[in-house]
C-alpha positions in Angstrom: 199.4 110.6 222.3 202.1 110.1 225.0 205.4 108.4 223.7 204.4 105.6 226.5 201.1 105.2 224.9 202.3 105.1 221.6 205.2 102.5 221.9 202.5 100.1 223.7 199.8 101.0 220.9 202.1 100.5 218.2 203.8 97.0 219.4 200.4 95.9 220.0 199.3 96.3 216.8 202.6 95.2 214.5 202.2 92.2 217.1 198.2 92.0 216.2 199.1 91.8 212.4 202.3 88.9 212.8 199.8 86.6 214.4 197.4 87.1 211.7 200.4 86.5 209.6 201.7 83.4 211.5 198.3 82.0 212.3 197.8 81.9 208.0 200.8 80.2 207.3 202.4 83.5 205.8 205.6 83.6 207.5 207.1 81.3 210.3 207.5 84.2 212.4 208.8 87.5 212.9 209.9 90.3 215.3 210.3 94.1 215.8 211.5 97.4 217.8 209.2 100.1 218.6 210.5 102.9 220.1 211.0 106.5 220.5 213.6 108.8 222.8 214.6 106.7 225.8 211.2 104.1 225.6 210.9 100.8 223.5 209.1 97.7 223.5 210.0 94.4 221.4 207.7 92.4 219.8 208.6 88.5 218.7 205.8 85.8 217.6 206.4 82.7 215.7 209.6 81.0 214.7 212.2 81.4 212.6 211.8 78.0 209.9 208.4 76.5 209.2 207.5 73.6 210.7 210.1 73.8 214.0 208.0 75.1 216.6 210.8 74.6 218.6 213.2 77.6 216.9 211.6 80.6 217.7 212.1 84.0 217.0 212.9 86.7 219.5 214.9 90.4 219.5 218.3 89.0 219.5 217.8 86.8 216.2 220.0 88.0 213.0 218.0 88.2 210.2 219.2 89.0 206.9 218.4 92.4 206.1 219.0 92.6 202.6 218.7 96.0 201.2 218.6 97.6 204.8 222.2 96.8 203.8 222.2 100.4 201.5 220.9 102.6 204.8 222.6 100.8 207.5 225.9 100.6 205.9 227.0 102.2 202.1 224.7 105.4 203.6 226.2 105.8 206.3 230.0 105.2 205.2 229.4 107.6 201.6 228.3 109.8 204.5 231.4 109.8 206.5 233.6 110.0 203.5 231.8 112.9 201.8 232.6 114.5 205.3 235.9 114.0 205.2 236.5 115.0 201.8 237.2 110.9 200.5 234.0 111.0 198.4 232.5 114.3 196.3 228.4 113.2 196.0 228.9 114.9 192.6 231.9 114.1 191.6 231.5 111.6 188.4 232.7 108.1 189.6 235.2 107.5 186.5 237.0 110.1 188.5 237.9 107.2 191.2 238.0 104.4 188.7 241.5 103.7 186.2 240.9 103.4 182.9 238.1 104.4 180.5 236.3 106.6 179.9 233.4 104.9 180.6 229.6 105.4 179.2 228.6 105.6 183.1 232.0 107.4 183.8 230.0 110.5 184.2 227.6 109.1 187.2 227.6 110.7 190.5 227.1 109.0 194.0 224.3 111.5 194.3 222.8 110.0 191.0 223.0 106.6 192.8 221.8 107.7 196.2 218.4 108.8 194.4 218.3 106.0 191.8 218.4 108.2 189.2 222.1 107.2 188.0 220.9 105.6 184.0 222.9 102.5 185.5 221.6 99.2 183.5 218.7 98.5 186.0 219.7 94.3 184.9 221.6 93.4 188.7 222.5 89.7 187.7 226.4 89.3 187.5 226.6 85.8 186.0 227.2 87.7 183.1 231.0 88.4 184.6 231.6 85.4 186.0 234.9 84.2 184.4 236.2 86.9 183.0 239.4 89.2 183.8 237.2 92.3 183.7 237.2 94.3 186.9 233.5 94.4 188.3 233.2 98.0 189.1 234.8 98.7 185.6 232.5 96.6 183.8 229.2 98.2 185.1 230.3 101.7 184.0 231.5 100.1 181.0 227.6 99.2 180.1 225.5 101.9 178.0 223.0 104.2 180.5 219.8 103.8 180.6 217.1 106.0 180.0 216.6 109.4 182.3 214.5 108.8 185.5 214.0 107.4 188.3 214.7 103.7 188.6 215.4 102.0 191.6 218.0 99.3 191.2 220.3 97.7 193.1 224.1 98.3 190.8 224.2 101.7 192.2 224.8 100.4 195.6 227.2 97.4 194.1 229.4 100.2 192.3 229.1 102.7 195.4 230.4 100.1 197.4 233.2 99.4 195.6 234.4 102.4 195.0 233.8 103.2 198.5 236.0 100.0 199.5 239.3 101.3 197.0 238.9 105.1 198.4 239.2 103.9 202.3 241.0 100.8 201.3 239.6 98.4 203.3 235.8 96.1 203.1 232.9 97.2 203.8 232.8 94.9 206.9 236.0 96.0 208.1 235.2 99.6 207.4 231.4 99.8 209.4 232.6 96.9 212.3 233.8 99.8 214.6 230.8 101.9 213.6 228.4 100.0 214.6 230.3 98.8 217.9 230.3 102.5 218.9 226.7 102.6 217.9 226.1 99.6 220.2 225.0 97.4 217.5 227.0 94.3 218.8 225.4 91.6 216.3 225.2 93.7 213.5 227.6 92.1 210.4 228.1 90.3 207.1 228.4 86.7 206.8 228.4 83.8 206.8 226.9 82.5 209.8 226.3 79.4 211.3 223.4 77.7 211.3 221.5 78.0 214.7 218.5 78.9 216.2 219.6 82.5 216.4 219.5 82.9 212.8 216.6 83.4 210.7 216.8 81.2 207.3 215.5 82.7 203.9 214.2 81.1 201.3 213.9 77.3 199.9 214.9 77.9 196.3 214.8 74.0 195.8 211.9 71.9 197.0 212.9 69.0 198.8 216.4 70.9 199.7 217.1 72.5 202.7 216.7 76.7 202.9 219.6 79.5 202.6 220.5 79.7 206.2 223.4 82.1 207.2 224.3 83.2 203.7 223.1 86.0 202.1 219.7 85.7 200.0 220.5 88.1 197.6 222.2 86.4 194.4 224.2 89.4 193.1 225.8 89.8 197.0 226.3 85.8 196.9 228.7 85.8 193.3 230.3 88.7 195.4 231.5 86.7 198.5 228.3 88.1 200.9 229.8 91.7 201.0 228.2 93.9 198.8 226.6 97.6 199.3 223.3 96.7 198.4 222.9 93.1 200.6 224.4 91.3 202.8 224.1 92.3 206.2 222.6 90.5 209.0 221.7 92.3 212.1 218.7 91.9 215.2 216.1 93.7 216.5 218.1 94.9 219.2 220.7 96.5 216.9 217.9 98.1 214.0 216.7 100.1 217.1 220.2 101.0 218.3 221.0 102.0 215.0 217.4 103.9 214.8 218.2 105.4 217.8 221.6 106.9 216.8 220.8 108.0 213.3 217.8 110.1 215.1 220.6 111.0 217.1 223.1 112.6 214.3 219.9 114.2 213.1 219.9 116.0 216.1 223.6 116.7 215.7 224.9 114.9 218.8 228.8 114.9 218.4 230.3 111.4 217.9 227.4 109.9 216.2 227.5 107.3 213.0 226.5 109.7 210.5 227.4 113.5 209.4 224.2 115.8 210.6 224.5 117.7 207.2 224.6 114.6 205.5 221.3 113.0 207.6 219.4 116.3 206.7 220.2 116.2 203.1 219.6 112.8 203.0 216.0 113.2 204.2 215.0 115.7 202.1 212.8 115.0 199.1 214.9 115.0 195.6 213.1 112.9 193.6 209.4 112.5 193.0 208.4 109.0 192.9 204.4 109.3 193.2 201.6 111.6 194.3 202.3 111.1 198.2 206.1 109.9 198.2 209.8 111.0 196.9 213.6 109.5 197.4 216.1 111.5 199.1 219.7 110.2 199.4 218.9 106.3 199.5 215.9 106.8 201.8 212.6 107.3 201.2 210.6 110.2 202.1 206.5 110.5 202.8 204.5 113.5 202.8 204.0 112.7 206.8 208.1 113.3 207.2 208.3 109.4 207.6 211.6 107.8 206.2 212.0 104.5 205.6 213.6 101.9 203.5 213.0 97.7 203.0 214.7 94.9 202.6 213.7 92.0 200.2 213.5 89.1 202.7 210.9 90.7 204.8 212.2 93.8 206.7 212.0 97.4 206.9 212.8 100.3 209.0 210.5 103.8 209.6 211.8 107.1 211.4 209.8 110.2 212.2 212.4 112.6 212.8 210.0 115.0 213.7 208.7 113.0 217.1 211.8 110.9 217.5 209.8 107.7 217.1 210.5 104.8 215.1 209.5 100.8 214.2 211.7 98.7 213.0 210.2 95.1 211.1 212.8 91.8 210.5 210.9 88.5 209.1 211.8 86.3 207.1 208.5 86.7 205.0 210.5 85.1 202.1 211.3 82.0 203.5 207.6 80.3 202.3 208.2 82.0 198.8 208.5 85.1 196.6 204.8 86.0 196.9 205.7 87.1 200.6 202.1 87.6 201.0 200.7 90.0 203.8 204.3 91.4 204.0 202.7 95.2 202.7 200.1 94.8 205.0 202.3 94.4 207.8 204.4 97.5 206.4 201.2 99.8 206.3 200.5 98.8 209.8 204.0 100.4 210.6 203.5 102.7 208.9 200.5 103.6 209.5 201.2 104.1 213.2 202.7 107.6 212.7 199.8 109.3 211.6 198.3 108.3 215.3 
């Protein structure tokens, strides 16, 4: 099938299954890129909050894209820094850390990458809350888990961090000229203010308004919204710039957001989840050479590196509840699309 004919087909159907969605009182709304080389198409139905018609959703909403967070900024920056020598992917982490030794002193960021670092798979931090212990210190301070695969979220918390101390700056402040260069203009952290161009999450409290322009994700809240599992906001227009450049590095383009090596590595199977599917370095890998990675709230992101082509999802499937119900449906659609 012609790219044309594809990015038609494809936005067709993703747009097909949202109105299903919609139409069931699944989601208030959602929108999404579709696109391969020079050629992509936007698709946007519904709104952005239940019962406001009036707020609709489009390609230049920010949605929070929760664990997109891991590939779209801690990925790319561990990336960078392993290029320039910063960060060794196995290098144990009490290496960058004072103190200790730690029990998880001897995980590596490659460990964490895969989900394979033993870290206590618990993510709530209430547990620190009021106490003088440094954060990154205290989770390698907890005794490792079993051997295996585990996907968990304090992998990304403690890569973050140490990634913040070895470039000394945020995470926010470290990818905003990254994702400038990458044209991703509206990509960021919060807070943000209420409006219609920003997607709410969830209404934890009945009767009580939803989380609208703060992050969902409760560990990233007790952190102050910057964390490198969650927190980052972003549009459809920016998922398919930032599709669009990381296909680029792939290629090894000079100037691009991420390390060629690094992308290549990265989507190579490591780990072996199931019979059809493994993790390479945070993303993962299909049988069909699709990578891809999802958010929480209601998003997700596929590349075929192998065509060029890619679909990128942002709802806010969370906002009528946990259940996020047709929300894997809607992801095998996507998915689905690569094997035409």
């Amino acid at each position: 099938m012609h790219d044309g004919d594809w990015v038609a087909e494809t936005a067709t159907d993703i747009r097909g299954v949202l109105k299903v969605m919609v139409d069931a009182g699944w989601l208030p709304g959602g929108t999404a890129v579709v696109g391969t080389g020079s050629m992509w198409e936007f698709v946007a139905v519904g709104g952005i909050i239940g019962g406001r018609g009036d707020l609709l959703s489009g390609p230049d909403v920010r949605y929070d894209v929760a664990s997109l967070t891991k590939v779209m900024a801690t990925w790319p920056l561990a990336g960078r820094a392993a290029r320039e020598g910063v960060l060794g992917l196995d290098e144990p982490l009490g290496r960058y850390l004072p103190g200790g030794p730690y029990p998880g002193g001897e995980v590596t960021v490659r460990q964490i990458l895969t989900h394979t670092s033993r870290l206590n798979p618990v993510s709530w931090l209430e547990t620190y809350v009021g106490t003088e212990r440094d954060l990154a210190e205290a989770i390698l301070s907890e005794p490792l888990d079993e051997e295996g695969y585990r996907y968990i979220d304090r992998g990304f918390i403690l890569l973050g961090l140490v990634l913040e101390r070895l470039l000394d700056t945020t995470l926010d402040v470290a990818m905003h000229d990254l994702w400038r260069d990458a044209g991703m203009s509206a990509t960021g952290y919060g807070p943000l203010p209420r409006s219609a161009g920003v997607a709410p999450t969830e209404r934890r409290i009945p009767g009580a308004g939803p989380i609208w322009g703060v992050v969902h994700d409760e560990a990233a809240a007790l952190m102050g919204g910057i964390a490198g599992h969650a927190g980052l906001f972003s549009t459809a227009i920016d998922v398919g710039a930032f599709a669009r450049e990381v296909l680029r590095s792939a290629e090894g383009e000079e100037g691009t957001l991420v390390p060629a090596e690094f992308v290549h590595e990265s989507w190579a199977p490591a780990v072996r989840i199931d019979e059809r599917l493994s993790r390479g370095l945070a993303w993962l890998v299909d049988d069909e050479g699709v990578v891809y990675h999802h958010g929480y709230t209601g998003t997700s992101l596929f590349l075929h590196p192998a065509t060029g082509r890619y679909v990128g999802l942002l709802t806010n499937a969370v906002h009528y509840g946990r259940k996020r119900t047709g929300l894997s449906d809607l992801r095998a659609a996507a998915r689905a699309c690569f094997s035409t």
